[in-house]
C-alpha positions in Angstrom: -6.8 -7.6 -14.5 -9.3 -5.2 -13.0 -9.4 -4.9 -9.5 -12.6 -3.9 -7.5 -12.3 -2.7 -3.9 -14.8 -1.9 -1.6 -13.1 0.0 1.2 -9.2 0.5 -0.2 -9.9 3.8 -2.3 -8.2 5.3 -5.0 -6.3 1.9 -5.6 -4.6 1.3 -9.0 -2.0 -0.2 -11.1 1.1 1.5 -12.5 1.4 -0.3 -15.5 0.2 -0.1 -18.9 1.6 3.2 -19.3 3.5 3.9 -22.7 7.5 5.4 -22.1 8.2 8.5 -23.5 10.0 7.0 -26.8 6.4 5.0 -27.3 9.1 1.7 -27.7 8.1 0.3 -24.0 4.9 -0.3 -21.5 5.2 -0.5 -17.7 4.6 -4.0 -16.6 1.8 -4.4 -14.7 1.1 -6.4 -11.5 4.1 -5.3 -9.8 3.5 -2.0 -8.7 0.5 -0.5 -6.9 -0.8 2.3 -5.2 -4.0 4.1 -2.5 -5.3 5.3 -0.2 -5.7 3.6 3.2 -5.4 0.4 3.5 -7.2 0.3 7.5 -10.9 0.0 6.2 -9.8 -2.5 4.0 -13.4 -5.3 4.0 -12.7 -9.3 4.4 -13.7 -9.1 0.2 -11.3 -6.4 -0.2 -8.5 -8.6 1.8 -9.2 -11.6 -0.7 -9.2 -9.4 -3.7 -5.6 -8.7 -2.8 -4.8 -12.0 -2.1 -5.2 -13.2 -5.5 -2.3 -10.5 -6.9 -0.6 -11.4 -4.6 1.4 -8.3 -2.6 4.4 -9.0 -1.6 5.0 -5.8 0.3 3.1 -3.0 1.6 5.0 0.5 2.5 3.0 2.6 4.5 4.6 6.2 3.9 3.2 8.3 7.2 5.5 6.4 9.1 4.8 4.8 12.4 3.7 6.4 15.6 7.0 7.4 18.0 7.2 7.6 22.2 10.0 10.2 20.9 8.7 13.6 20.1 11.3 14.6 18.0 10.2 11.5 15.8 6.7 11.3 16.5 4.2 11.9 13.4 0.3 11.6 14.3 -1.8 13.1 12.6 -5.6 13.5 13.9 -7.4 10.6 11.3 -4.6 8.7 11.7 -3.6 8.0 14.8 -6.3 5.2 15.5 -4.7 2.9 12.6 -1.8 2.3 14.8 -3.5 0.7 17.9 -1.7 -2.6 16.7 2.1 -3.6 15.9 1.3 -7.1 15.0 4.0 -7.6 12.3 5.1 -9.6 10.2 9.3 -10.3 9.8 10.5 -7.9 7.8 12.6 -8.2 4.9 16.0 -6.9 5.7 16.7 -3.0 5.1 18.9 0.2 5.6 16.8 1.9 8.3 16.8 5.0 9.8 14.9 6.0 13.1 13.3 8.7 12.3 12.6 7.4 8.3 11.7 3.7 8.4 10.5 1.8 12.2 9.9 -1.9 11.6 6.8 -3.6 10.4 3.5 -3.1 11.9 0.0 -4.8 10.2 -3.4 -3.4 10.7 -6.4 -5.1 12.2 -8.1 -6.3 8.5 -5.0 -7.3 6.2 -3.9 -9.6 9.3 -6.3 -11.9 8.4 -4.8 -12.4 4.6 -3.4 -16.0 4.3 -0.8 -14.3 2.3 1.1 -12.1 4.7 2.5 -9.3 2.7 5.9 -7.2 4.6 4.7 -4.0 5.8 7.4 -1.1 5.7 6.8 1.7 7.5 8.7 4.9 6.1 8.4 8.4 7.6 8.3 10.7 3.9 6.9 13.5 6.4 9.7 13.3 9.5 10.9 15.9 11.4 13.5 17.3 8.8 10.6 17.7 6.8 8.2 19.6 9.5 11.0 21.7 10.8 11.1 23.4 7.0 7.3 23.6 7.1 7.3 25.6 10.1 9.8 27.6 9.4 8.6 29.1 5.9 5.2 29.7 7.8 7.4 31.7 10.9 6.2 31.7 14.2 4.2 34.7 13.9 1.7 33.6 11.1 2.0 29.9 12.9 0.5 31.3 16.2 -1.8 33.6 14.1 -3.6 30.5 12.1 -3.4 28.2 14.9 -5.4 30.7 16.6 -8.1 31.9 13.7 -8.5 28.2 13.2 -9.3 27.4 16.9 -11.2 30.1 17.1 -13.7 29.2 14.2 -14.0 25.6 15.4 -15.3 27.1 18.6 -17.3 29.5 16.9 -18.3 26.2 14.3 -19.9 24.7 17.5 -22.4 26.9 18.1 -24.7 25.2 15.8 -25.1 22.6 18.5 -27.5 25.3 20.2 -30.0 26.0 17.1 -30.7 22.0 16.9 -34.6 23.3 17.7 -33.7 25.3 14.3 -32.6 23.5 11.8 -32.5 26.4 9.1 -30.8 28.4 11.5 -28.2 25.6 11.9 -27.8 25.3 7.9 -26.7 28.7 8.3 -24.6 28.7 10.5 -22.6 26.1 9.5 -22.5 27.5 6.0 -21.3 30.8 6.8 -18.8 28.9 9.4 -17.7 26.9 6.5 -17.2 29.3 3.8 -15.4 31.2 6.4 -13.0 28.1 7.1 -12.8 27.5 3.4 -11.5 31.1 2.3 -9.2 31.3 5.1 -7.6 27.5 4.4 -7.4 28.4 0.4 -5.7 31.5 1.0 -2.8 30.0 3.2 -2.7 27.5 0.7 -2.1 29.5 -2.3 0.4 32.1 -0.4 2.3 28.9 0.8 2.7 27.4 -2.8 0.4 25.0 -2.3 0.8 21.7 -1.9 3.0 21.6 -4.8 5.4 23.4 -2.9 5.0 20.6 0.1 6.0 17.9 -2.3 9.0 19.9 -3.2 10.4 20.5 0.4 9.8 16.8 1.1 11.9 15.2 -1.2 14.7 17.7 -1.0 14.7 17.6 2.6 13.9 13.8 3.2 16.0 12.7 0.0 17.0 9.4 2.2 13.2 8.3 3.0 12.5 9.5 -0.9 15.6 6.7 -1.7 14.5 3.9 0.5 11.1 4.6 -0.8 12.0 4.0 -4.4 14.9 1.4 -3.8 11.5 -0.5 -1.8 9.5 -0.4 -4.7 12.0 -1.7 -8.0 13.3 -4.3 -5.6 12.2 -7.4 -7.7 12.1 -9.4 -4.4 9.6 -7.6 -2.4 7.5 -7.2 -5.7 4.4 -6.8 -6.0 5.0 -3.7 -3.9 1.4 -2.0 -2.6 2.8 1.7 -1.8 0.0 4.4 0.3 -0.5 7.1 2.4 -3.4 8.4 4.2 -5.4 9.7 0.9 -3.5 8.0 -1.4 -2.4 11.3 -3.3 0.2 13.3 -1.9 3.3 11.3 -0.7 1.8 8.7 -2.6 1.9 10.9 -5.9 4.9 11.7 -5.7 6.2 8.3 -4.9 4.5 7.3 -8.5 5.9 10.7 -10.3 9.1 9.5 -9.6 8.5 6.0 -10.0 7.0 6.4 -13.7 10.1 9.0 -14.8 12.6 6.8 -13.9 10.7 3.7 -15.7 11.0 6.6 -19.3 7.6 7.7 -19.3 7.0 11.5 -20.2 5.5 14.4 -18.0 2.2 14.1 -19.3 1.7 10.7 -18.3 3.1 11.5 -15.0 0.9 14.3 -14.5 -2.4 12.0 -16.0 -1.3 9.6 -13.5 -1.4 12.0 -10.3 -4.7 14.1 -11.7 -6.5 10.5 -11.8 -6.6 11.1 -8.0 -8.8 14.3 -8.6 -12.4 12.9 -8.4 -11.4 10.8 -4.9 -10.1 13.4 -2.9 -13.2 15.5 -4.2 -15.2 13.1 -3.3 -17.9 13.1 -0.2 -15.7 9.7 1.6 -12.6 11.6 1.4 -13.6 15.3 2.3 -15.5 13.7 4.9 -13.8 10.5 6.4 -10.6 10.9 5.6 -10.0 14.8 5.4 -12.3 15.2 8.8 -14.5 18.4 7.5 -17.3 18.6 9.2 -20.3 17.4 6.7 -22.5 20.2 7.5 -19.6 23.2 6.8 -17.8 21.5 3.9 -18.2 22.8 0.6 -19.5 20.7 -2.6 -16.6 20.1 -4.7 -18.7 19.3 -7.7 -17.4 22.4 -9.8 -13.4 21.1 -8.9 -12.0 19.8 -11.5 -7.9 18.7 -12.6 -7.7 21.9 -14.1 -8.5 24.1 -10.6 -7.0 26.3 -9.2 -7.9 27.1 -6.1 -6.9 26.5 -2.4 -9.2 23.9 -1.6 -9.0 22.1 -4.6 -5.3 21.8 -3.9 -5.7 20.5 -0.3 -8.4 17.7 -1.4 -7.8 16.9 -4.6 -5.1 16.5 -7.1 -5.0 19.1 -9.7 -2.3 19.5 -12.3 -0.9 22.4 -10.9 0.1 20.8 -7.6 2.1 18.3 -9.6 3.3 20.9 -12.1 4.3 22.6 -9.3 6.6 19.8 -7.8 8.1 19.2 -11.2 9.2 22.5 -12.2 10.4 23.5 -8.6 12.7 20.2 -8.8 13.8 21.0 -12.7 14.9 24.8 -11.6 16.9 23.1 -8.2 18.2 20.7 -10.1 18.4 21.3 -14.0 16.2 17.8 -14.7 14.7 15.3 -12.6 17.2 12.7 -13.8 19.4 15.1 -12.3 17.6 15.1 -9.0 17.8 11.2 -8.8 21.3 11.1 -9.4 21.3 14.1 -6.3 19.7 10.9 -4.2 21.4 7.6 -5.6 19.4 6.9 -8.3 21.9 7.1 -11.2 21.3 6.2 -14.9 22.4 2.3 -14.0 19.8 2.4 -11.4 17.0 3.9 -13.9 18.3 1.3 -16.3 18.0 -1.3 -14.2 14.4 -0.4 -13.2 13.5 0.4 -16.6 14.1 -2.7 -17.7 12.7 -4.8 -15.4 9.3 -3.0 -15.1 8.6 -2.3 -18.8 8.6 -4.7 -21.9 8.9 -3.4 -25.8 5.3 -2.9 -27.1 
């Protein structure tokens, strides 16, 4: 069944994907992934009613009093305004990994009320490492050079008797922003490298994550993020290795998410560049290579990246599962139950 969306981007089925021996296809229907689910329209809510979800993990988490826990991020701190929930099902939580159930204002009104997991893949663990391969020093140093440009990005506001003076300015504003956010982006690994760090620092969110999803009782599982490409990539990388499926599927599967983050709604809404400094992406493709490809989109080497870092840690990524609890009888299990012979 196709499914059309009007506001839930980048939305699509895991299955129908062949496993690596060509003997078995994943199942469809039971898994799914996107982007956020918050501007999801009344005809968007029915859509998903007819599959219908059984569950929907949200993977930023929820919002925390505790600082230590907290994780808000700028476009996402408005989705939590509510914590109308529904009953969750019962699960091993952690604090700082997984805080209840919360809803958000359009799925509430679903007849069918899906579970909504919330599960921290970024918590503090996670941030801690991120700050401390960037080091205080270039921390301080980018937090300024960024501030400093968005100041300087304001002074367009004065030429708004100009308006060719005011292209300019925010053009040369933006490409300034742009090479300086590609550069720390390529000397930092990428994002790639961000993948990597979370699920060898967060390995318990990484297993709740995955136990959530091949749970055959809270299927069909709906699983997302903000843009539906990062934490939510590598949530379906994992996801489609265990189920026997080789790397080039994997990596087809995360590179589908190229032309949405590349996109104008994503760069712009989502992202939160400012329309008038942000570059066209038109020339990015899955094959790019540079910085700001790899902070909007969802080129192969981002997911290349992630794979070969975790096949030098660990030998193999079957190897890395068993690292987290997701041993052969648990990939057997799941493969089983979420593909069929073809």
């Amino acid at each position: 069944m196709s499914i059309q969306l009007e506001n839930i981007h980048n939305f699509r089925d895991l299955g129908g994907k062949i496993t690596a021996d060509g003997k078995r296809i994943t199942k469809s229907n039971l898994l799914y992934r996107c982007a956020t689910t918050s501007n999801a329209s009344s005809k968007d809510v029915e859509t998903l009613q007819q599959l219908p979800i059984t569950t929907i993990l949200d993977l930023r988490g929820s919002r925390s009093s505790s600082k230590e826990n907290s994780y808000d991020v700028v476009n996402e701190k408005n989705e939590y305004n509510l914590n109308i929930g529904f009953p969750p099902t019962p699960v091993d939580v952690h604090v700082d990994d997984l805080s209840g159930t919360a809803d958000q204002v359009n799925l509430n009104q679903a007849k069918h009320s899906p579970s909504r997991q919330l599960l921290a893949f970024i918590n503090s663990a996670v941030k801690s490492e991120l700050k401390k391969q960037l080091g205080n020093v270039e921390m301080l140093a980018t937090m300024t050079i960024m501030w400093t440009l968005n100041a300087v990005g304001y002074g367009k506001y004065l030429f708004a008797w100009a308006p060719q003076v005011r292209r300019i300015w925010s053009a040369v504003v933006g490409w300034l922003k742009v090479k300086f956010m590609s550069f720390m982006a390529i000397r930092h690994g990428g994002f790639g490298n961000m993948y990597y760090i979370i699920a060898t620092v967060n390995q318990k969110s990484i297993k709740r994550g995955l136990d959530l999803c091949v749970d055959q009782r809270r299927q069909p599982v709906l699983f997302h993020c903000t843009s539906g490409k990062d934490r939510t990539g590598i949530t379906a990388a994992l996801l489609l290795h265990a189920a026997g499926c080789d790397r080039e599927t994997i990596i087809d599967d995360y590179c589908q998410s190229h032309k949405w983050g590349t996109s104008d709604i994503h760069v712009h809404q989502i992202m939160g560049f400012d329309a008038e400094e942000a570059p066209n992406f038109d020339y990015s493709t899955v094959l790019s290579t540079d910085g700001m490809s790899i902070i909007v989109g969802a080129p192969r080497i981002s997911i290349i990246t992630f794979l070969d870092s975790l096949e030098q840690k660990y030998g193999s990524l079957n190897l890395y599962l068993d690292s987290i609890g997701c041993d052969n009888v648990w990939r057997t299990n799941f493969r089983n139950s979420f593909t069929v012979p073809t």
